[in-house]
N, C-alpha and C positions, 0 to 999 in steps of 0.2 A: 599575603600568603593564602591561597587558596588549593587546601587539599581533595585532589576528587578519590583519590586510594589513597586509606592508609594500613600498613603493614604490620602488623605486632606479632615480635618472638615473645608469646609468651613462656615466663616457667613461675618459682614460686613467687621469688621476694623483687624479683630485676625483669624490669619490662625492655624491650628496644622497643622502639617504633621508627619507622620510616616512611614519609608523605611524597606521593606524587601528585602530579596535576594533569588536568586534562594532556595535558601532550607529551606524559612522561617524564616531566626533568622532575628531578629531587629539591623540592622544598621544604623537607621536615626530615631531622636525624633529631632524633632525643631519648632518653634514657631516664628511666622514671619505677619509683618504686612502687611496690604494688596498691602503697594506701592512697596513693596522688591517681594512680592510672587512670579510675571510674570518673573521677571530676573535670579530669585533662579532656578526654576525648568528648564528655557532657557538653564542654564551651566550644567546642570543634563545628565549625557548619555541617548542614548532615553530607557525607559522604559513604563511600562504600568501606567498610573495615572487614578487613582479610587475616584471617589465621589457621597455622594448622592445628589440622583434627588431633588434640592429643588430649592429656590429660587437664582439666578444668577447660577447655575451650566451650561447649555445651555453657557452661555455668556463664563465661565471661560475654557469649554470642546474645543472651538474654540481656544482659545488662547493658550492651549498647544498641542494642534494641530497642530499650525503655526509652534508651536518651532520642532516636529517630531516625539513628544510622540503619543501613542496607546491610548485613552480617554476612560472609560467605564465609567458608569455611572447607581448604583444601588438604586431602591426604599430602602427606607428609612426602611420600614417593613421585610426588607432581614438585614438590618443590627445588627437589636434592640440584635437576638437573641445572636449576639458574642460580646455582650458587658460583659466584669469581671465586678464584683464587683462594685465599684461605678460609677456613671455616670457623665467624664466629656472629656473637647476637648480632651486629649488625649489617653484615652482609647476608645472614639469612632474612632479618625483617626485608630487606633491598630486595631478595630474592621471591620471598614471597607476593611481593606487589608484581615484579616482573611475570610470575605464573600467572598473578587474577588476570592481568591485562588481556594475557590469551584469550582469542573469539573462543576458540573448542576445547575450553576447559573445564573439566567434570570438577564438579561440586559436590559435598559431604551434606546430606540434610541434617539442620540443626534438631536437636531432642529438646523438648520442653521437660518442665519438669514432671509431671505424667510419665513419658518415656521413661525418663532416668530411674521413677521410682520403680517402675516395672522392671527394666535392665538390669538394677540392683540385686532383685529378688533373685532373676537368672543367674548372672555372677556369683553371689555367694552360693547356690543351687549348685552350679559345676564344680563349686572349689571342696562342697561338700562330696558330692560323686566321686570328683578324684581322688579326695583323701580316704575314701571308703573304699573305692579300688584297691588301694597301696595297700589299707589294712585288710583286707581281705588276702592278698598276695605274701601279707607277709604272715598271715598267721597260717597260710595254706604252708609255707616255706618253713617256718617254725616247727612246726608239726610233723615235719617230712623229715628233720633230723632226728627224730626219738621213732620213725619207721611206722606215723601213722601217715595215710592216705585219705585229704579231704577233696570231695568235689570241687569245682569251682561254682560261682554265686551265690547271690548273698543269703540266698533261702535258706540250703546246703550248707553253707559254712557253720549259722546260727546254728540250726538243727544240729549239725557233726561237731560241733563244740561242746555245747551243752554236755551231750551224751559221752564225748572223750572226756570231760574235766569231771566227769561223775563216775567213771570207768573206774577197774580197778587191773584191768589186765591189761594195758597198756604201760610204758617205760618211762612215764612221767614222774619227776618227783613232785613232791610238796612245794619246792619253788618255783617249777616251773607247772605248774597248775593254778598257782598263784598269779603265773604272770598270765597263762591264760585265760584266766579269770576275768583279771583286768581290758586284756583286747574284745571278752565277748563282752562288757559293759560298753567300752568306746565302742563297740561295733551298733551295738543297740541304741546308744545313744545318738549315732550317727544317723541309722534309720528314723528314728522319731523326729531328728530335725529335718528330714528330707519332707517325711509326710506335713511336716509343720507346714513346713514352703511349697507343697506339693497342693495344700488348703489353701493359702494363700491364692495362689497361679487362677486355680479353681475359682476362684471366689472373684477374680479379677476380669474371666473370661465370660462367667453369668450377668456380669454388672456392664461390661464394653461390647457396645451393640456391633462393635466392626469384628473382634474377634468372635462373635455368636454366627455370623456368616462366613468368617472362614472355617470354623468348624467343621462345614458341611461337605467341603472338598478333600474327596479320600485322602486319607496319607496326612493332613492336617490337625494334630489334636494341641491340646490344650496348650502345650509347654509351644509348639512349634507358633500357633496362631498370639499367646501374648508377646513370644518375641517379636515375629513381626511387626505388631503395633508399639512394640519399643524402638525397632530398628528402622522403621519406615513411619516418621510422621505425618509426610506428605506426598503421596501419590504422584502429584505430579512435578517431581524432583526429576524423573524418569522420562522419559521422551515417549516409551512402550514397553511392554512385559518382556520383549527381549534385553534393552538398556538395562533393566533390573535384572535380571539374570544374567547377564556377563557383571554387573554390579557384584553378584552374589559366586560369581567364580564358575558358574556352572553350564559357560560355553567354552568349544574347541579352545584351546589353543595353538595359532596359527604361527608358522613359519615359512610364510611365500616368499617370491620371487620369480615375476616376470609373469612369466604365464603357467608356470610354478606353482598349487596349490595344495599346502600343505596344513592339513589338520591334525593334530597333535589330540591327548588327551585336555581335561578340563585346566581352567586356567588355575583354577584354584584361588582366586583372588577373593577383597572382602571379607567379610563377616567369616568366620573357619565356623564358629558355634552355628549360625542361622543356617549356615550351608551341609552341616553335620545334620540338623534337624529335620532339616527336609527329605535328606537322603534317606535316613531311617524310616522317617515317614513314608516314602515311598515304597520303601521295602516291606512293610508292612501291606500296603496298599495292593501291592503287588502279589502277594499272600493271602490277601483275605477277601478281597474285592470281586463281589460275586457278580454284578448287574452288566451283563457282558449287551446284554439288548439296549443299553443307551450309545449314543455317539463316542460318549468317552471311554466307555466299558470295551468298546473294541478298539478303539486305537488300543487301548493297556493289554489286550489280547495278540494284536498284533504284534506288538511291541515284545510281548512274553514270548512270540514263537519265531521271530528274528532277530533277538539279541539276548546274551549272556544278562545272567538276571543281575548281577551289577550295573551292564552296563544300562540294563533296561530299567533302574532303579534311580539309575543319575536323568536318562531321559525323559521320565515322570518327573523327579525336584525340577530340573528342567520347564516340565512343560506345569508343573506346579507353581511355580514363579511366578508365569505367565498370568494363570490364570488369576494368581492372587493379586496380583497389577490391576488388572482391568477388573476385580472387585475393587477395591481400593481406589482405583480410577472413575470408575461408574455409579459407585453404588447400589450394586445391584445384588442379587440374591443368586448362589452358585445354581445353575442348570447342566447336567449332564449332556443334554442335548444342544446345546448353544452355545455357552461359555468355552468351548473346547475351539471353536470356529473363531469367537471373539478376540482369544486369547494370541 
C-alpha cells in the first residue's frame, strides 16, 4: 500500500481518512479516533495530507508536519462540488483527495502558531465590539421608552448615562436606574477590555518587524497590519497582489459569456473581518491623506474625483492588497513613489 494523498474528514472525537496513489485508485478507507490519528499517519510514508480549512485544521496541519508529510489545506467550498451521492465522513475524506488532485486548485495557507496567537487577540477583539454595539443599542432603546433621547456612540452614550442616572427630572424610577446602573458598569467594563486588547495589538506591531512596514502604507494601521500577519503567513501562497486580493474578495464579480463581459460588484469572498479592515482603512486614508505630490497621492486624487467615495474606498483596499503583497513578497520598505507601479 503506497499512499501519495491522503484525505482526512476531520471533527472532534472520529477521524475518516481516505488514501490514494499516484494514479488515483483508493488504497486506504479507515476510520480512527482522535487519540490513534497523530501516530497512524506518523508510520504513514511521507505523502501529501489534505484537509479542510475548519475548525482545529491549523493545529492538526502542524502535527503532520512534524512527522514530514506535505499539509495542504482546502476551503471547504472547493470540496462540496466532489462530493457522490450522499453526504457522509467518508465520502467527504474521498472527496477531498479528489479536489487536492486538481492542477488549479487554490490552497488555504497554514497559521503557525504565532498567527493563531495573534488571530485570537482579533477574535475575542470583535466579539467584544459587537457585544458593545448591542449594549449600546439597547440602552439607547431602553432610554427611549421613559422619553429620554441618547446620542449614538460609545463616548455619548457613557457621558448621557452618567448624567441621566444622576438626573432628577427625568421619568426614571429607582429600578430602572438601578438597571441602568448596571449597563454603564458592563458598558465600561466593556471599554477597558477593549483598550486591554487594543495594548496588546500595540504591543505586537512594535515587536513584528513585517507589521512596522506595513504601518507605513496609508489606510494601514495597527489592528489592520497584525491581522494581516495572522492571516497571511506566507507571501508566496499568492501567485501576485491581485491573486490576494480576489483572495480577499475585493475584485469584480464577474458574470460573462461569450464575448459578453460582465463586471458585477466585489466578490465578497475570504476573510469578511481582513476585508472589513481595509476598507475602513481606506476610508480614512481617503480623508486624511494629504501628499497629493507622490505617485500614489494622485492616483488617490484621481480616484477621489472619478468615483463615488465608497466605491473609491473599496478601490484603494483594492489596490492596498496589492501593495501589501509585494511588501510581504519583497521585503521591502513601502514608497510612494514605486510600490504603487510594483504593486
Amino acid at each position: 500500500m503506497t499512499v501519495s494523498v491522503l484525505g482526512i474528514d476531520i471533527a472532534k472525537n472520529t477521524f475518516q481518512l481516505h488514501g490514494a496513489d499516484s494514479a488515483g485508485n483508493s488504497v486506504l478507507r479507515k476510520r480512527l479516533p482522535r487519540n490513534k490519528l497523530a501516530a497512524f499517519v506518523a508510520n504513514l510514508p511521507q505523502c501529501k495530507v489534505v484537509m479542510e480549512s475548519c475548525g482545529s485544521a491549523n493545529y492538526w496541519a502542524r502535527v503532520f508536519q512534524s512527522s514530514g508529510h506535505t499539509v495542504k489545506l482546502i476551503s471547504p467550498q472547493f470540496v462540496k462540488p466532489f462530493v457522490k451521492t450522499n453526504k457522509n465522513d467518508a465520502n467527504d475524506a474521498q472527496a477531498i483527495v479528489e479536489a487536492a488532485s486538481r492542477p488549479s486548485m487554490h490552497f488555504v495557507p497554514i497559521k503557525g502558531i504565532e498567527q493563531q496567537d495573534i488571530q485570537s487577540i482579533h477574535r475575542v477583539r470583535s466579539r467584544i465590539v459587537k457585544n458593545r454595539t448591542a449594549l449600546i443599542n439597547e440602552i439607547r432603546g431602553l432610554c427611549l421608552e421613559y422619553g429620554i433621547i441618547v446620542s449614538p456612540g460609545a463616548t455619548k452614550v457613557k457621558r448621557s448615562l452618567c448624567l441621566i442616572i444622576t438626573s432628577d427630572t427625568n421619568q426614571l424610577t429607582q429600578s430602572s436606574r438601578e438597571c441602568m446602573r448596571d449597563l454603564y458598569d458592563e458598558l465600561i467594563e466593556n471599554e477597558a477590555r477593549l483598550k486591554k486588547l487594543d495594548k496588546k495589538i500595540r504591543q505586537i506591531c512594535l515587536k513584528n518587524e513585517t507589521c512596522y512596514r506595513l504601518l507605513k502604507i496609508p489606510g494601514v494601521g495597527e489592528l489592520t497590519a497584525s491581522a494581516i500577519v495572522a492571516a497571511v503567513p506566507n507571501a508566496n501562497e499568492f501567485k501576485n497582489g491581485r491573486h490576494m486580493s480576489a483572495w480577499l474578495g475585493l475584485v469584480p464579480r464577474q458574470s460573462s459569456s461569450g464575448d459578453k463581459q460582465v463586471l458585477l460588484g466585489i466578490s465578497k469572498r475570504g476573510d469578511r473581518y481582513l476585508r472589513t479592515l481595509l476598507i475602513h482603512g481606506a476610508r480614512a486614508a481617503l480623508s486624511h491623506y494629504k501628499k497629493v505630490d507622490t505617485v500614489y497621492g494622485r492616483w488617490l486624487s484621481q480616484r477621489k474625483a472619478t468615483l463615488s467615495f465608497n466605491k473609491a474606498a473599496v478601490a484603494l483596499a483594492n489596490k492596498n492588497a496589492r501593495i501589501i503583497w509585494s511588501l510581504l513578497h519583497s521585503g521591502e520598505e513601502f514608497d510612494s513613489n514605486v510600490q504603487l507601479a510594483a504593486a
